[in-house]
N, C-alpha and C positions, 0 to 999 in steps of 0.2 A: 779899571774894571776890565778883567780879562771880555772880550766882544763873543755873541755867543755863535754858535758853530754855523754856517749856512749850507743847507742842502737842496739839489739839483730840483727844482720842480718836479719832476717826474720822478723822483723818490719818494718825496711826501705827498704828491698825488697818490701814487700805490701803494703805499704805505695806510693810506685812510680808505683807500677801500677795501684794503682788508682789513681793517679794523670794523669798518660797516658790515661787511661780507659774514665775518665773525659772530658780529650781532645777531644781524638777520639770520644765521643759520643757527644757532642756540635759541633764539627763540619758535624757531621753525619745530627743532627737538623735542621744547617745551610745549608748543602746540600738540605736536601729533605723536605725542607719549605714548597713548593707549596702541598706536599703531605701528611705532617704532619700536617702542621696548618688547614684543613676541619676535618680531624680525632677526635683531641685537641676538635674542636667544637664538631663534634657530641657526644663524651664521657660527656662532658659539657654540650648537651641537654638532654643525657642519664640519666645524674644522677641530672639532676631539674627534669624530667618525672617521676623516681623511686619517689624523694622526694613529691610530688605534688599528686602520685597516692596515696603511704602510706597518706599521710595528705586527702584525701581524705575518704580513707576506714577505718579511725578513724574518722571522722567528720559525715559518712553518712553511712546509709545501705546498699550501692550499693555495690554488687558483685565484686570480684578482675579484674575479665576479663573487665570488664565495667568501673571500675577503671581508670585500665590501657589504655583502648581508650580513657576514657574522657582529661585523664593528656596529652595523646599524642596529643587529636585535641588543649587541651589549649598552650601546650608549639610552637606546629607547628604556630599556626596560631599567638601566640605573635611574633617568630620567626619575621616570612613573614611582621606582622604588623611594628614593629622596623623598617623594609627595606624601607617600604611603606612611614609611617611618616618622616623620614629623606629624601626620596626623595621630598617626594610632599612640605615638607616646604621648602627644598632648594632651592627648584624649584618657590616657589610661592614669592621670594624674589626678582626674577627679572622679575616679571610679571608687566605690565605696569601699573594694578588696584592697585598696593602696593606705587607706587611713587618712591620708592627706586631705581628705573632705571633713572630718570633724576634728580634727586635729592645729587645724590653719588655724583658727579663732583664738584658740587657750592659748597657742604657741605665740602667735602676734602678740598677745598681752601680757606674759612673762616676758616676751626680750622686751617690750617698749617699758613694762616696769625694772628691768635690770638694766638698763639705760639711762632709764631718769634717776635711779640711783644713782650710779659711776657719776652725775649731773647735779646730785642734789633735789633733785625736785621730789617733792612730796605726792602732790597728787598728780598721778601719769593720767592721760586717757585711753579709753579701752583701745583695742582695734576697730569694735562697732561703733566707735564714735569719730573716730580717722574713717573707717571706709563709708559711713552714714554722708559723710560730707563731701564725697567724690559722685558723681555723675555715671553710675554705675552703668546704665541703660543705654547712655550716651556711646561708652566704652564699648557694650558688646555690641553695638550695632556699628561701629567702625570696624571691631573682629570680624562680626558676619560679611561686610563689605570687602574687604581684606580676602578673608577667605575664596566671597565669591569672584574675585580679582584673581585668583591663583588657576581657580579652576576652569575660568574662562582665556585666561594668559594661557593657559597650558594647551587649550585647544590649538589656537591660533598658533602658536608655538608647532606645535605641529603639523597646520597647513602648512604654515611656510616653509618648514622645514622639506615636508614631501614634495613641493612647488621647489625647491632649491635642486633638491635633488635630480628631478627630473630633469633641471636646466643645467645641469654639468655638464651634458652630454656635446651640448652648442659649443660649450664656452669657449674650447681652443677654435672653431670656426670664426666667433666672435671676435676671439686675440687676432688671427690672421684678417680678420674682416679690417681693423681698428687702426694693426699696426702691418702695412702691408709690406715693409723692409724689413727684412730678417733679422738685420742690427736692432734694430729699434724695437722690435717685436722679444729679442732677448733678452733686453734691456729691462723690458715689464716685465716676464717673465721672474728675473732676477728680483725685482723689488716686491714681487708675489712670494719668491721664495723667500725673503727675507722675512716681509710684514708675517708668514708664514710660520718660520722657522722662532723670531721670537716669540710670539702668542705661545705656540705649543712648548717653546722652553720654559716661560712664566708660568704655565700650567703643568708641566712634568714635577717643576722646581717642588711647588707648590702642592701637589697631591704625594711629592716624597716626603717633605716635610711632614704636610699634614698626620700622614698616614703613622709615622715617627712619634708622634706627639698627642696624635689618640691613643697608640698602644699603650706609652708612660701611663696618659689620664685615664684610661681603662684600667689598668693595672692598680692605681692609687686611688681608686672611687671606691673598687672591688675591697680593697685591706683597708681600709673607712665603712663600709657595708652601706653604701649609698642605694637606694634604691632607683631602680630605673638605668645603672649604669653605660648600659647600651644605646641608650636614646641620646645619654648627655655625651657620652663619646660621638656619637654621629651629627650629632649638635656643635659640636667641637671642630671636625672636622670640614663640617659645610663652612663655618665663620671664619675659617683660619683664611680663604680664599678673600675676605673682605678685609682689606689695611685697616691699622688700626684698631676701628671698631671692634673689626671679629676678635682680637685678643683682648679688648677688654670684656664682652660678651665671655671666651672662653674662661675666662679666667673668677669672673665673678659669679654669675651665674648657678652655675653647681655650689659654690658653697652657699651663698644665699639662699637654696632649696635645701643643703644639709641642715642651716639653720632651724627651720619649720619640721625636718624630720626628727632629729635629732633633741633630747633632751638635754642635752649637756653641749658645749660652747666647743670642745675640743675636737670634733672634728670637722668643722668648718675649719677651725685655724688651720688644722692638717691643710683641709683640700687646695685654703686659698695659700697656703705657702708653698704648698709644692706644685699646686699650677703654674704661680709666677713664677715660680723655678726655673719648670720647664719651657715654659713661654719664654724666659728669659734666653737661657741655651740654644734651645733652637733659633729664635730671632738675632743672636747676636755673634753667634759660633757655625751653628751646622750650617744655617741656610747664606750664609752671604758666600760659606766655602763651595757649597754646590751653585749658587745660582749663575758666580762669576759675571759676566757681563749682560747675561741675558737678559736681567730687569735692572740694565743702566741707567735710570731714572731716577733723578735728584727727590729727593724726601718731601719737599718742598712740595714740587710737581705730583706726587704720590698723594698727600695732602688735599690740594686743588684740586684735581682730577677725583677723590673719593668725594669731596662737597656738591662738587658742579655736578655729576653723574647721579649723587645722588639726590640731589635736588631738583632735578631735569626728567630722571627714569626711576625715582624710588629704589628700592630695597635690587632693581634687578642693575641698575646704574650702578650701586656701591660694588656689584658681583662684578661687573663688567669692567671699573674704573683703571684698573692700571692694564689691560688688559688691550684697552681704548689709548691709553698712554702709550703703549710698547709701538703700537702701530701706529702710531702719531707721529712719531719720534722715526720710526723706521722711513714713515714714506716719505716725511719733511726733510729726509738728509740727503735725497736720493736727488735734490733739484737744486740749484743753486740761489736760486731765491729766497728758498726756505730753508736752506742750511742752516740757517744761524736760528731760525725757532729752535728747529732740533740742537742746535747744540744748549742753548735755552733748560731746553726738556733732560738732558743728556746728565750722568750723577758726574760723571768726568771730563766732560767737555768734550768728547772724542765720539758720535755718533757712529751710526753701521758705516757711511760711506765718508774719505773725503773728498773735496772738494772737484778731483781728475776723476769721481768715481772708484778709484781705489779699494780695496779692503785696508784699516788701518793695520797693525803688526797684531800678527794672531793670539791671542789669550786665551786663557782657560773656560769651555764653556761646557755645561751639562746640560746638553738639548737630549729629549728622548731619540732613542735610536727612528732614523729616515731613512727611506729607497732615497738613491738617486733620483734628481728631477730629470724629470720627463723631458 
């Protein structure tokens, strides 16, 4: 029997504290959710505002101060808009002018009896006798909770954010307070610009796509005569930022509501075949050719990281997950210690730095356009 490996004390000393260190701070996550997850956002509105003002003051001759306010009214006010549109079309689905308020009942009970047909079954039951037996009260008082979860996230979301803001002004005092050698001061600098630079490339990548892929489902909702088609395209769009989940959401979603609209079968099948279509194309064609190395992150890791995030931070953790990944990966490669997580985390074994600090041999990447760092 081959004897098994033996390692230096002090490897698996440190080794198991960071395995404990690991613990303890996911549970620490877990503990102080409520107080983390608005933070999480505003760092997340922080650094679209930085990106958005650079892309500005390369695109135009407006002054950095003027910049900086204009990035801050566009990102506030898409902010507050997101909130706005998801309410009011929620809302505008059980308004009596949409039909979908007396319409849900009879429809539920033609498809569950054209079902148990395709099945055989003789006697279906109704839908009042399937929703009779759910916990109806239950449900809306998790929505209203939910809800009021949004509306108080979003406060807080925006202290901190103005509290962030105000403390930019320190920060490079702080960098020189920290790092008082100009090498070594560079050096963070550098793994700023990096943790940096991917974030806002997974989100350039990510809002080009989307944006791609709501035009198609806007266009095919419209020649289906889907009602509401502007809410589900902007519904489309929010989820596409979420792995995963958000293209099954995109995808199924809309036809499932064709279903109840529609009296006839045929254009569900439309919507959910040519959603997957396009889900499909862009997931497997456009976006790996734009993203290129920006979200080098193994599938796997992609996976992990949307369960833990969102089991830790809810519905804002799944937004947050690969996101939290990129800069994971970004900072862990940057230290010798932790290289090897990052290459772990890494889709090709090849993280941002190697091992001399290096850049490894340049590839093709589609980050949004940046100023020079400062």
């Amino acid at each position: 029997m081959k004897p098994p490996i033996s390692l230096p004390t002090s490897t698996v000393g440190r080794n198991a504290v960071v395995a404990i260190a690991v613990v303890a701070v996911g549970g620490a996550m877990y503990w102080l959710a409520d107080i983390l997850t608005p933070l999480a956002m505003a760092i997340f509105l922080l650094i679209m505002i930085d990106g958005v003002k650079r892309f500005i003051e390369d695109r135009t001759p407006v002054p950095s101060h003027l910049a900086g306010a204009a990035a801050l009214i566009v990102v506030i006010l898409g902010f507050f808009a997101a909130i706005a549109i998801i309410a009011n079309g929620a809302l505008n689905f059980f308004d009596e002018a949409s039909g979908v308020t007396t319409r849900i009942g009879p429809r539920l009970d033609q498809i569950i009896h054209d079902v148990s047909q395709l099945f055989g079954v003789d006697t279906a039951p109704t839908a009042s006798e399937l929703i009779g037996q759910l916990d109806i009260r239950g449900y809306l008082a998790v929505f209203a909770r939910q809800a009021q979860g949004v509306v108080t996230g979003s406060i807080f979301v925006l202290i901190y954010l103005a509290f962030l803001l105000a403390s930019q002004s320190g920060f490079r005092r702080k960098l020189v307070g920290m790092f008082p050698d100009r090498t070594a001061r560079s050096e963070a600098m550098e793994v700023f610009q990096r943790v940096r630079g991917g974030v806002e490339g997974y989100l350039w990548v990510q809002t080009v796509t989307g944006a791609m892929i709501c035009a198609a489902a806007w266009a095919l909702m419209r020649v289906v005569g889907l009602q509401n088609a502007e809410f589900w395209t902007f519904v489309i769009f929010i989820v596409c930022f979420i792995p995963v989940i958000g293209g099954a959401v995109a995808g199924l979603v809309p036809p499932l509501f064709a279903l109840v609209q529609f009296e006839t079968y045929w254009q569900a099948a439309v919507l959910l075949g040519g959603l997957q279509a396009i889900l499909f194309i862009s997931g497997n064609v456009i976006q790996p050719r734009m993203q290129g190395d920006n979200q080098n992150i193994d599938p796997v890791v992609v996976l992990l990281a949307l369960a833990f995030w969102g089991k830790v931070w809810g519905v804002v953790g799944m937004f947050l997950s690969t996101p939290l990944a990129v800069m994971a990966m970004a900072i862990l490669a940057e230290f010798k210690g932790s290289r090897w997580m990052a290459i772990l985390l890494s889709g090709d074994g090849e993280p941002y730095a190697d091992e001399n600090g290096d850049k490894p041999p340049a590839r093709r990447r589609v980050n949004p356009p940046q100023a020079k760092a400062d």
